[in-house]
C-alpha positions in Angstrom: 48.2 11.9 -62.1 46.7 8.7 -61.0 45.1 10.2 -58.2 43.7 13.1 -60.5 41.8 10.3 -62.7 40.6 7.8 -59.6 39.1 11.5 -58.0 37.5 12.6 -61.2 36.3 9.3 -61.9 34.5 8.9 -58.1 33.5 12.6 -58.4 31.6 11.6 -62.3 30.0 8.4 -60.2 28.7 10.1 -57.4 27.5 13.6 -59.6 25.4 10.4 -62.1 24.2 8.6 -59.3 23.1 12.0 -57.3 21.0 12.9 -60.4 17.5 11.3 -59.9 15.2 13.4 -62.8 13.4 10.8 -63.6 12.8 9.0 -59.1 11.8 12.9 -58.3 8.7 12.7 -61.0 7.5 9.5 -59.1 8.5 10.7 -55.6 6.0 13.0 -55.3 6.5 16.3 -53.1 10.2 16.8 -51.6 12.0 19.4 -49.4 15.8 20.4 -51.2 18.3 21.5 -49.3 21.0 23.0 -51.3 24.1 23.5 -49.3 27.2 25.9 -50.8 30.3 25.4 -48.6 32.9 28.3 -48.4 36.5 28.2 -46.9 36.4 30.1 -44.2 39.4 31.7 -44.6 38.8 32.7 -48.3 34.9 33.2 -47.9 34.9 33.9 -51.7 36.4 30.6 -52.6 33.8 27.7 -52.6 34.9 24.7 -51.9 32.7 21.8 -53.3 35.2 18.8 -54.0 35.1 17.4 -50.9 31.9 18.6 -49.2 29.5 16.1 -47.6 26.6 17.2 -45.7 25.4 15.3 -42.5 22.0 15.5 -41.7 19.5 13.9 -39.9 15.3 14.3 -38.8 14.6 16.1 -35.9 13.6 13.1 -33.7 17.0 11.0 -35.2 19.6 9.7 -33.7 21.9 8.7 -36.8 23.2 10.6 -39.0 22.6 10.4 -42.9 25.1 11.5 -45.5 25.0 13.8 -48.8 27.8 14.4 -51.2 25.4 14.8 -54.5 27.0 17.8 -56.2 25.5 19.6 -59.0 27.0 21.8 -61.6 26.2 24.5 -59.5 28.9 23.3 -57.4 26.5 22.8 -54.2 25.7 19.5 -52.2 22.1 18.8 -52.9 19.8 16.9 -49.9 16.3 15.7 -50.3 14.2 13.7 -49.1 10.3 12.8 -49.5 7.5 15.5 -48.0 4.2 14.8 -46.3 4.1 17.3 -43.2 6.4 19.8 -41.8 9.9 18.8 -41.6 13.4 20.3 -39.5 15.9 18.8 -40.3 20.3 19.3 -38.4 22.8 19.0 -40.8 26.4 20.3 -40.5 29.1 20.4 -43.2 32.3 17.8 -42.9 35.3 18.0 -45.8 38.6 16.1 -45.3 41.1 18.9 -44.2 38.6 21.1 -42.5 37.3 21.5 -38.8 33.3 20.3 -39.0 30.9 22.8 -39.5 28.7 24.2 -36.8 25.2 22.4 -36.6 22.6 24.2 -38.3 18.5 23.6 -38.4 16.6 24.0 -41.7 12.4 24.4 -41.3 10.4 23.0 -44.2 6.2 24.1 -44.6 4.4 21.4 -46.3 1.8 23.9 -47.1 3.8 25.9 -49.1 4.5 23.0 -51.8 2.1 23.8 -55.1 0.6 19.6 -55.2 -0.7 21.5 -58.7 2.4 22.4 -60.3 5.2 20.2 -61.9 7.9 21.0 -59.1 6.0 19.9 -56.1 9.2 21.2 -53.7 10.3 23.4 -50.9 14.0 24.4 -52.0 15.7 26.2 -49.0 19.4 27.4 -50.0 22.2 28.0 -47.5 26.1 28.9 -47.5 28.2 27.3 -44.4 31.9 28.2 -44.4 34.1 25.9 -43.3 38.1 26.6 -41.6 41.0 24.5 -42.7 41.9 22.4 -39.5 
């Protein structure tokens, strides 16, 4: 029961600190990446309580992390825009083998500077298979 709580409480601190409305109107142009992770086994079931994305620039070493989950159940990553970005990422979750690597390609030219949402949005699904 205790457990329940402390895990809904982390997952209600990470979900308000993920959401950034009002830093995205003063960031200016972003690429999104909005990662749904699957059990590979039951490619129906999504599994979001435990995702994190790892993901990093082309020309980096390091990895960065991303467990910002939205009500739509996926793990949202972004990050600032200026030229055309790629970007590795690869799904980890406690209980689950690592994803495979995957690339994502952003186009700077095909964010509208005029409109309001100044993003690329690229969507994906990874499945993941219990260790």
């Amino acid at each position: 029961m205790v457990r329940a709580v402390l895990c809904s409480l982390v997952l209600s601190l990470i979900v308000i600190g993920c959401d950034k409305k009002d830093d995205d109107e003063q960031v200016g142009p972003v690429w999104i990446l909005n990662v749904t992770v699957r059990d590979g086994a039951f490619p129906n079931r999504e599994i979001p309580e435990c995702a994190h994305v790892k993901w990093k620039y082309r020309d980096e070493t390091e990895d960065r992390d991303a467990a910002c989950r939205n009500s739509n159940n996926f793990v949202k990553v972004w990050d600032k825009i200026t030229e055309d970005v790629t970007i590795y990422y690869r799904v980890e979750c406690a209980g689950y083998s690592p994803s495979v690597e995957e690339r994502a390609d952003f186009s700077y030219a095909l964010v509208d500077t005029l409109a309001d949402g100044q993003e690329v949005i690229l969507n994906r699904v990874v499945y993941i298979y219990p260790e």
